[in-house]
C-alpha positions as CSV (number, residue, x, y, z in Angstrom):
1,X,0.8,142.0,-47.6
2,X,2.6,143.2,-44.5
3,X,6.3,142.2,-44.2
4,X,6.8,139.9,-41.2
5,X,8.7,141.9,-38.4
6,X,12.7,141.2,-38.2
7,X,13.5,139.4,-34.8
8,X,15.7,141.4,-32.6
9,X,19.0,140.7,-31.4
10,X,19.5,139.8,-28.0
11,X,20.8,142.7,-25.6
12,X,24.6,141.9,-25.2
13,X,25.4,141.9,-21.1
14,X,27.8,144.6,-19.9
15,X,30.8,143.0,-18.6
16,X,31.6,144.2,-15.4
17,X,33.3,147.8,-14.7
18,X,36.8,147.5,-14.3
19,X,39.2,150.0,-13.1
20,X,42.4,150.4,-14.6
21,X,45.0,147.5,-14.5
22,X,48.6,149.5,-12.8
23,X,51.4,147.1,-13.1
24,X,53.2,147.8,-10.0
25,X,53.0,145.5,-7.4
26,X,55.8,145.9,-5.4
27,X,54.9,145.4,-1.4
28,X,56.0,148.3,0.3
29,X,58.9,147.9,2.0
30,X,58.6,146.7,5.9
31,X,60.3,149.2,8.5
32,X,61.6,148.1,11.7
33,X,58.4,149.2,13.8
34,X,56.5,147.4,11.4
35,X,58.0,144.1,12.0
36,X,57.8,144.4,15.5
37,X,54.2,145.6,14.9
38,X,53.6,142.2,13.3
39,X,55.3,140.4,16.0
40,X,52.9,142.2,19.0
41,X,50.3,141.0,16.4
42,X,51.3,137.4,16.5
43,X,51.7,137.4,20.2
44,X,48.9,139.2,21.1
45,X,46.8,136.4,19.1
46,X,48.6,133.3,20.6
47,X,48.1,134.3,24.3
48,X,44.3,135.5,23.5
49,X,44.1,132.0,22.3
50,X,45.8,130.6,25.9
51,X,43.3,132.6,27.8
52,X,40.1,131.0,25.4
53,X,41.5,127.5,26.6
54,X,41.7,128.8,29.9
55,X,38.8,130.3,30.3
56,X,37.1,127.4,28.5
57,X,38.8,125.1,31.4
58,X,36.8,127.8,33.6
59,X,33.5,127.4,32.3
60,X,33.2,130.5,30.6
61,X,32.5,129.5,26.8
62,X,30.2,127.9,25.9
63,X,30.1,125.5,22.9
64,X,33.0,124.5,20.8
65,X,36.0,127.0,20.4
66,X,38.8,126.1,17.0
67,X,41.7,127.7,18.4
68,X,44.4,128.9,15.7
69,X,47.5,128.9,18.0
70,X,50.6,127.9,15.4
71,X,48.6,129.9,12.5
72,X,48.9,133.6,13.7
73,X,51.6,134.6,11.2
74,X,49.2,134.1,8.3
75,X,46.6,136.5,9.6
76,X,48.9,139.1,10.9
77,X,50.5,139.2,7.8
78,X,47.6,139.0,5.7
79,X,45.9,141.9,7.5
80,X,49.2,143.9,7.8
81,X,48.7,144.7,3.9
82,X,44.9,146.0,4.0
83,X,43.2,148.8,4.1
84,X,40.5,149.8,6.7
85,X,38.0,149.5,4.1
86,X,38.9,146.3,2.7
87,X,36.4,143.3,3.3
88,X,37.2,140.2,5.4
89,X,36.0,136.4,5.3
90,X,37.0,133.9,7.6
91,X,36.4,130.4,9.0
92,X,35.2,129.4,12.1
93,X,39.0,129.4,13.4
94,X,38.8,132.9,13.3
95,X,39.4,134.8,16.4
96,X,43.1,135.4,14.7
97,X,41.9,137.2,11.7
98,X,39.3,139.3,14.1
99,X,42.3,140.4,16.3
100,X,44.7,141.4,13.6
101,X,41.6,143.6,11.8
102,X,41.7,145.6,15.4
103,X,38.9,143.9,16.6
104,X,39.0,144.5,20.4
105,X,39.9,141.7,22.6
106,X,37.5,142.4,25.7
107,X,34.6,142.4,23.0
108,X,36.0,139.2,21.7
109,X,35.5,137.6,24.8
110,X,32.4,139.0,25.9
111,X,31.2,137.7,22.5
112,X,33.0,133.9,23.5
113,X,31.5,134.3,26.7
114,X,27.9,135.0,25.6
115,X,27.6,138.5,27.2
116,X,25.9,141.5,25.9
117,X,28.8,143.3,25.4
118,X,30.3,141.2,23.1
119,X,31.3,142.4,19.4
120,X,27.7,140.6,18.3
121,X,25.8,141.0,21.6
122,X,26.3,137.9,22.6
123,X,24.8,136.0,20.0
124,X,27.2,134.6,17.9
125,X,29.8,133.0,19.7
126,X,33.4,131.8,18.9
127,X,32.4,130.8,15.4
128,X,30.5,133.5,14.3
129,X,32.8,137.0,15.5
130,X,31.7,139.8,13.2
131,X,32.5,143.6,12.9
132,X,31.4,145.1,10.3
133,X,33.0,148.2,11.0
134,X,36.1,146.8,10.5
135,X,35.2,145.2,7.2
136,X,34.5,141.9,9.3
137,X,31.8,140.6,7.1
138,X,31.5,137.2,8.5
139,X,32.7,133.9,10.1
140,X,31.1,130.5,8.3
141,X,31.1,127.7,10.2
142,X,30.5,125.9,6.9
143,X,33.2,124.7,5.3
144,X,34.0,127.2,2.6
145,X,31.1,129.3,2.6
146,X,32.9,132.1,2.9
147,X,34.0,132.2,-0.9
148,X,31.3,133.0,-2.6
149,X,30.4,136.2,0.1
150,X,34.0,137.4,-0.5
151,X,33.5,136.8,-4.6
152,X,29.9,139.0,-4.0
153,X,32.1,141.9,-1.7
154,X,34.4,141.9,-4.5
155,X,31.8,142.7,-7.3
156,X,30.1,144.9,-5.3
157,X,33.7,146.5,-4.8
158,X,34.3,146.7,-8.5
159,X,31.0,148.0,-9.7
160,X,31.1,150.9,-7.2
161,X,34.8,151.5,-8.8
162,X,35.4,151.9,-4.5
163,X,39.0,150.5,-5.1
164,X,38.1,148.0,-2.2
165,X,39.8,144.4,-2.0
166,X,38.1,141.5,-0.6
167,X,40.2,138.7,1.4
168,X,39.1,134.9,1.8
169,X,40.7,133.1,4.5
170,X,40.2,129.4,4.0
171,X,41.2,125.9,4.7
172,X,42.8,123.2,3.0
173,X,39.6,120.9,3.1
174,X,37.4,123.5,1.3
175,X,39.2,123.4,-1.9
176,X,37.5,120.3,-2.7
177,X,33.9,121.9,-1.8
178,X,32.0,123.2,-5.2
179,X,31.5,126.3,-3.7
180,X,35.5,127.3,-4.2
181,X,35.4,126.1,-7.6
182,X,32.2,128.2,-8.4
183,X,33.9,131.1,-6.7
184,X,37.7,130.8,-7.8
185,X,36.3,130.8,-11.4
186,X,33.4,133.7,-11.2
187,X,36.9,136.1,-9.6
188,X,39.3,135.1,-12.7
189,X,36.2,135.8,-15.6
190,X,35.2,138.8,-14.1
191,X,38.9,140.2,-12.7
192,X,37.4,140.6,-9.2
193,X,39.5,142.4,-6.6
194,X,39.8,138.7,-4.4
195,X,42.7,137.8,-2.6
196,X,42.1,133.8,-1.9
197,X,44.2,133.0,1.2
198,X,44.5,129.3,1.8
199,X,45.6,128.4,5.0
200,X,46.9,124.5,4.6
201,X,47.5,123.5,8.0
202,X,47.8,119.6,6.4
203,X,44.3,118.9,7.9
204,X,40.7,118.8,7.4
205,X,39.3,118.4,10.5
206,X,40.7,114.8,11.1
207,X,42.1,113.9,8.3
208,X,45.7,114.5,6.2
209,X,45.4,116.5,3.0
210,X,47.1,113.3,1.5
211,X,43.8,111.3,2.3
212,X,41.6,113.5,-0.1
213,X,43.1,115.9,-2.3
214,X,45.5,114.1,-4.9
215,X,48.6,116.8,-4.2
216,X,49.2,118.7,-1.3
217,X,50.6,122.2,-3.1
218,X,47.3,123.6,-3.2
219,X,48.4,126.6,-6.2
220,X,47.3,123.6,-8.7
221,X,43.8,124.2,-8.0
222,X,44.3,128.1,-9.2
223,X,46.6,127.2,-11.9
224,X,43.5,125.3,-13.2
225,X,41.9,128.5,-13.3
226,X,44.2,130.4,-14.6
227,X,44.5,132.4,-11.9
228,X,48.0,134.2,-10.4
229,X,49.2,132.0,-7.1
230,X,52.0,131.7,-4.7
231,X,52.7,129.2,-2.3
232,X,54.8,130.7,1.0
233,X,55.9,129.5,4.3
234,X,52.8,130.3,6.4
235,X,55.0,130.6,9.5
236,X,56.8,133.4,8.5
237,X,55.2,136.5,8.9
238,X,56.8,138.6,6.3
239,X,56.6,136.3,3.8
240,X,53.2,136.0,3.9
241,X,53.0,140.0,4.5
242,X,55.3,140.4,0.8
243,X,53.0,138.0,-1.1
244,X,49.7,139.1,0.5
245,X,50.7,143.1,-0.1
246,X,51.5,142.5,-4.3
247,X,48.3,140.6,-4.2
248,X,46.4,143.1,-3.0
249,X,47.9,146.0,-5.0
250,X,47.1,144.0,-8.0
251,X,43.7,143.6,-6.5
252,X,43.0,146.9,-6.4
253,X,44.3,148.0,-9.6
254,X,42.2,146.1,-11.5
255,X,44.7,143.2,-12.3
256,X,42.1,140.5,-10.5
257,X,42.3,138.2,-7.8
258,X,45.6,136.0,-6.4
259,X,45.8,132.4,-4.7
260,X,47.7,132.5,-1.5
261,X,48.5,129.2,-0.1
262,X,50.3,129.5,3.0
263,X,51.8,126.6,4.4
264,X,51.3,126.4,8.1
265,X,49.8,123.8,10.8
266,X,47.8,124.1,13.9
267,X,49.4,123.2,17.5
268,X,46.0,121.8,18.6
269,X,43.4,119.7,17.4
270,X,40.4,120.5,15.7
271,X,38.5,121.5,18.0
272,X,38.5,121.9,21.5
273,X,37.1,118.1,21.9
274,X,40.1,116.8,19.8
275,X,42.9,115.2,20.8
276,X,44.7,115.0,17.9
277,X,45.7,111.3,18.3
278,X,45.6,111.2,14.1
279,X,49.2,112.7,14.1
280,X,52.6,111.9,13.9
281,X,54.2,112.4,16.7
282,X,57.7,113.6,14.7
283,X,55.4,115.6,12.9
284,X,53.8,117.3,15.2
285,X,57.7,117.7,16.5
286,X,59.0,118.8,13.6
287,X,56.4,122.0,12.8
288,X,56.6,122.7,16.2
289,X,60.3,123.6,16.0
290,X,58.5,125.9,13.1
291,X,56.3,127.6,15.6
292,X,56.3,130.9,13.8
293,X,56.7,133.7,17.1
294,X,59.9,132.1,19.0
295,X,61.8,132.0,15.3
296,X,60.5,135.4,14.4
297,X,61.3,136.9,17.6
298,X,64.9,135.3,17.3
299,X,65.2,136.4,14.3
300,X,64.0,140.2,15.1
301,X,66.4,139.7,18.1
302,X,69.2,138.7,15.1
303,X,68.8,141.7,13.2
304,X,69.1,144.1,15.6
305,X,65.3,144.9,15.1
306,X,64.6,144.3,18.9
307,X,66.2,143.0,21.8
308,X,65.4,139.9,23.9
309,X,64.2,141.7,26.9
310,X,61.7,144.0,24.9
311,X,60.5,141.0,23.1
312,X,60.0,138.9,26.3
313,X,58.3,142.5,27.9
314,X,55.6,142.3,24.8
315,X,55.0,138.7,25.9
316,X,54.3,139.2,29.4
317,X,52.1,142.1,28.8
318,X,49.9,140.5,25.9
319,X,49.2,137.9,27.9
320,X,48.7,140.1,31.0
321,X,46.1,142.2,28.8
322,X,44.5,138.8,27.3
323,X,43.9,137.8,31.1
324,X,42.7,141.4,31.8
325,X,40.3,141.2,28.7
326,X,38.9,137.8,29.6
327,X,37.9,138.7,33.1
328,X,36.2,142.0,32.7
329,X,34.2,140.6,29.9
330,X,33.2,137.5,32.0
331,X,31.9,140.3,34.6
332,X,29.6,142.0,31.8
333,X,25.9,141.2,31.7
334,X,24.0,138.5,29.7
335,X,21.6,139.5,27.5
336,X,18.5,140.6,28.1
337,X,15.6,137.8,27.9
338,X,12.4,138.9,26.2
339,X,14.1,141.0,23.0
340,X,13.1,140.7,19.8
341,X,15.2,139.4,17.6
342,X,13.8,140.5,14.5
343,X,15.1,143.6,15.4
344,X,18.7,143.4,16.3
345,X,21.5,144.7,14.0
346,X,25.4,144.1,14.3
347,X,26.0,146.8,12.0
């Protein structure tokens, strides 16, 4: 009589490859060109911003535009401490984060403006900018549904041992969506190179954090997970920079991902058909006392760093080339009718 066959074990699952955890995560230091690198940066985003409202006013975009004007020193400073390889994620208020990667402005507007020489010919529009060449890898205009792409470009960072670090810019609203839940806890199991950037301008769409999350410091959602997390002044540029840069280096070294929340607020409404009749008036006062490129620039002006004039002559010529920008790619062509669409890449 034959002895019955043993059962076999289960194959145990790799865990994911991870490269070597370095324990210095110091942000490199911030010269004097720098900061006044990340002031052009700021400026350079609020007057592209001016001229979308303007040319909106115009009739030259089409659909709904989610300006970020009062928001720019998260994404400059954010973006200041990446690599040119690094991946992006974004929201649908996102031309800020598209303009600090390097993303050219004319092609931003061309893209606004539903031309064929914008950065996705055309066919993606304020909330959907996209460069992949400059790790861009997409704009949701669902609420969060950028977190689980930028948990996926982090795995496939880690597995390729590329040393790559993926950033998730985000609102307040979407850490009550599953989809952040899902994602902040798949990035601390598996150590993923992630850098979640929270961006809690006190409103989701229309209404105040205080009306549907139970706290308003956001790091308790990644303490629940275990997960490192800072909370910094979202209007100043370099602090966001410092906590964004020893994220990042932890990131890449293998030490896993870091919750940014950045505390910052929007000078506009939602969207370019809101009002914003929902807020305070002495609050609306009191951030923008806050707005984060007059205090930087006094500060920069403070130091020593730069002096008034100069600051002023950055000003007047970022809004000069944002005006420049907007009407040559208002002069490009529309796209062509008749293409197939099957076939079109924006790689």
């Amino acid at each position: 009589m034959k002895k019955p066959a043993k059962a076999t074990k289960p194959a145990k699952a790799k865990p994911a490859r991870r490269a070597p955890v370095r324990r210095n995560d110091a942000a490199p230091a911030l010269t004097d060109a720098d900061r006044i690198g990340l002031f052009r940066t700021t400026v350079a985003i609020r007057e592209f911003e001016e001229q979308v409202q303007l040319s909106y006013l115009e009739g030259l975009v089409h659909g709904t535009t989610h300006l970020c004007n009062g928001q720019e020193a998260v994404a400059a400073g954010v973006c200041k401490a990446l690599r040119d390889d690094d991946y992006v994620t974004y929201t649908y208020r996102g031309h800020g984060h598209c303009l600090a990667r390097g993303m050219d402005a004319e092609a931003a507007f061309a893209e606004l403006f539903g031309r064929e020489t914008g950065v996705c010919g055309g066919f993606g529009g304020s909330m959907h900018l996209t460069d992949m060449d400059r790790g861009l890898i997409g704009a949701f205009g669902i609420v969060g549904a950028g977190l689980p792409v930028a948990v996926g470009a982090g795995l496939s960072a880690q597995l390729a041992g590329r040393e790559q670090v993926s950033v998730c810019f985000f609102g307040d609203g979407a850490t009550n969506i599953g989809a952040f839940h899902e994602a902040m806890n798949m990035a601390q199991v598996w150590k993923l190179p992630v850098v979640f950037v929270c961006e809690n301008n006190l409103y989701g769409e229309f209404s105040h954090i205080s009306h549907t999350t139970p706290y308003e410091d956001l790091v308790t959602r990644a303490a629940g997970y275990a997960m490192d997390n800072v909370k910094v002044d979202g209007n100043d540029v370099e602090a966001v920079y410092e906590a964004a840069a020893k994220a990042v280096t932890r990131a890449r070294g293998g030490a896993g991902p870091t919750f940014i929340e950045c505390k910052t607020y929007r000078h506009r409404g939602h969207s370019r058909t809101d009002p914003a009749k929902y807020r305070q008036p002495d609050e609306v006062a009191a951030w923008m006392k806050r707005d984060p490129i007059p205090v930087y620039r006094a500060r920069l002006v403070k130091r020593g760093v730069i002096t008034d004039r100069k600051a002023a002559n950055i000003v007047a010529k970022a809004r000069e080339e944002a005006k420049a920008a907007a009407t040559r790619a208002a002069a490009a062509a529309w796209p062509a009718t008749g293409r197939d669409m099957a076939a079109l890449t924006f790689a």
